[in-house]
C-alpha positions as CSV (number, residue, x, y, z in Angstrom):
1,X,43.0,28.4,3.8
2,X,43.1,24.7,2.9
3,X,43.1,24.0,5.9
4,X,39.7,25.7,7.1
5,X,38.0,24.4,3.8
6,X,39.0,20.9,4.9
7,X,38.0,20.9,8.2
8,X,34.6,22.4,7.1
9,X,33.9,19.8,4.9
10,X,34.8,17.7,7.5
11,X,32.0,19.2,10.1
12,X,29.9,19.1,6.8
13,X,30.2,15.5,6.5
14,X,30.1,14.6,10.3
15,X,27.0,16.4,10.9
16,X,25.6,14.6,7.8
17,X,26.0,11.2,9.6
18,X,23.1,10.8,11.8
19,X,20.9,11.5,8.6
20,X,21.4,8.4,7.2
21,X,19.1,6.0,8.7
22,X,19.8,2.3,8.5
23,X,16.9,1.2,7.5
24,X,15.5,-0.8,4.3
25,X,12.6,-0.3,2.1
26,X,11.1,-4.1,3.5
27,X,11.3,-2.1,7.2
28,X,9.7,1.0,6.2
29,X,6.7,-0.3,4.4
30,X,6.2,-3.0,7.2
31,X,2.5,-2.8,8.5
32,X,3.9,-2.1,12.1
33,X,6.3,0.4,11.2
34,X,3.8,2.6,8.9
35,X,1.3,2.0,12.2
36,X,4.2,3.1,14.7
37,X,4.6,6.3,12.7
38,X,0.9,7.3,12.6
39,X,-0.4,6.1,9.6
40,X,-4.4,5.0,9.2
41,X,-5.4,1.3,8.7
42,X,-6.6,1.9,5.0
43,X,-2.8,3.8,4.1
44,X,-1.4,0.3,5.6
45,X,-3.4,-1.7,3.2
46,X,-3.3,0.2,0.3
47,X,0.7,-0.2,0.8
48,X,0.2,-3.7,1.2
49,X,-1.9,-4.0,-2.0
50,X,0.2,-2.2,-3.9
51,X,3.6,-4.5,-2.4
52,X,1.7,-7.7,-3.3
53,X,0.3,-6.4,-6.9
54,X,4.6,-5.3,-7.7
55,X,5.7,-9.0,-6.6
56,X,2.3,-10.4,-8.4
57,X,0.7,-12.0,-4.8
58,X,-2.4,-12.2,-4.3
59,X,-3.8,-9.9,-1.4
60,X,-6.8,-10.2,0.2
61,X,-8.5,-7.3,1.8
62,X,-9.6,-7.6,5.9
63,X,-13.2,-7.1,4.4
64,X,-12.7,-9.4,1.5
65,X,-11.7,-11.9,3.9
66,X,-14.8,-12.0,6.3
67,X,-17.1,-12.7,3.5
68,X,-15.1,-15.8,2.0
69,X,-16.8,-18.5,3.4
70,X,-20.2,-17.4,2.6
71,X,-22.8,-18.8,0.5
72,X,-23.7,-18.6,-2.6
73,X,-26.7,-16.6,-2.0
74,X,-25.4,-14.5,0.4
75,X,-22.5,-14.1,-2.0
76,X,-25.5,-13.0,-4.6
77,X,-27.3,-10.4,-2.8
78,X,-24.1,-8.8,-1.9
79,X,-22.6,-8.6,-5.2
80,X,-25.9,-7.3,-6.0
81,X,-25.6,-4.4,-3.5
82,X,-22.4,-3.9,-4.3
83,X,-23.4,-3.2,-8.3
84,X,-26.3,-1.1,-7.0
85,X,-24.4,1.0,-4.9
86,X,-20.9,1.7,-6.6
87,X,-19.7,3.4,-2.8
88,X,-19.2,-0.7,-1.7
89,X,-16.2,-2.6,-2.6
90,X,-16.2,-5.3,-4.4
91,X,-12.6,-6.4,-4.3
92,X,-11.5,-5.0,-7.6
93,X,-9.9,-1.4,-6.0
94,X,-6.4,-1.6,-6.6
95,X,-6.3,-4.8,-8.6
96,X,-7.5,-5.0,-11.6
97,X,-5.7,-5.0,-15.3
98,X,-5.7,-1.9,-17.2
99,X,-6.9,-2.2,-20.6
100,X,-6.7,-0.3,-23.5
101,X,-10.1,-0.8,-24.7
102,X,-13.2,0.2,-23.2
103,X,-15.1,-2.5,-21.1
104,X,-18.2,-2.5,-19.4
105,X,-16.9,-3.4,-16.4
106,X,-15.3,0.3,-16.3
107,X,-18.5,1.7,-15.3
């Protein structure tokens, strides 16, 4: 009887193996690997936004990053378009401090 419990824990733990994957946390949220396994462009950078804000990087957004050499007044209108239509982003999703106290910037 020993015996049979023994060598079914045995099977139990052989079959068990191949589960465990040998692959880190760095791996699995790497941009290529989420991409390889199906996932959108915008879950890729919201993981990458949220890796940066945890090891307190700066991240700058593909969008963010073709309007950083504009002008000033180009810079303008858009924020302006941006605070007239709240659908835009302005930069701020997924990075900004949380306060305790009500701010007009919450709106």
């Amino acid at each position: 009887m020993k015996i049979r419990i023994l060598l079914t824990a045995l099977i139990i733990s052989f079959a068990a193996l191949p589960s465990r994957a040998d692959i880190t946390p760095v791996e699995a949220s790497s941009p290529d690997y989420l991409r390889n396994h199906g996932h959108s462009g915008s879950i890729i950078e919201m993981v990458q936004m949220t890796k940066a804000g945890a090891n307190g990087e700066e991240y700058i957004t593909v969008d963010n990053a073709k309007h950083a050499n504009d002008s000033k007044f180009v810079r303008w209108v858009r924020n302006f378009f941006i605070y007239i239509d709240p659908a835009l982003d302005d930069g701020s999703f997924m990075r900004h401090d949380s306060k305790s106290v009500p701010h007009f910037d919450d709106l």
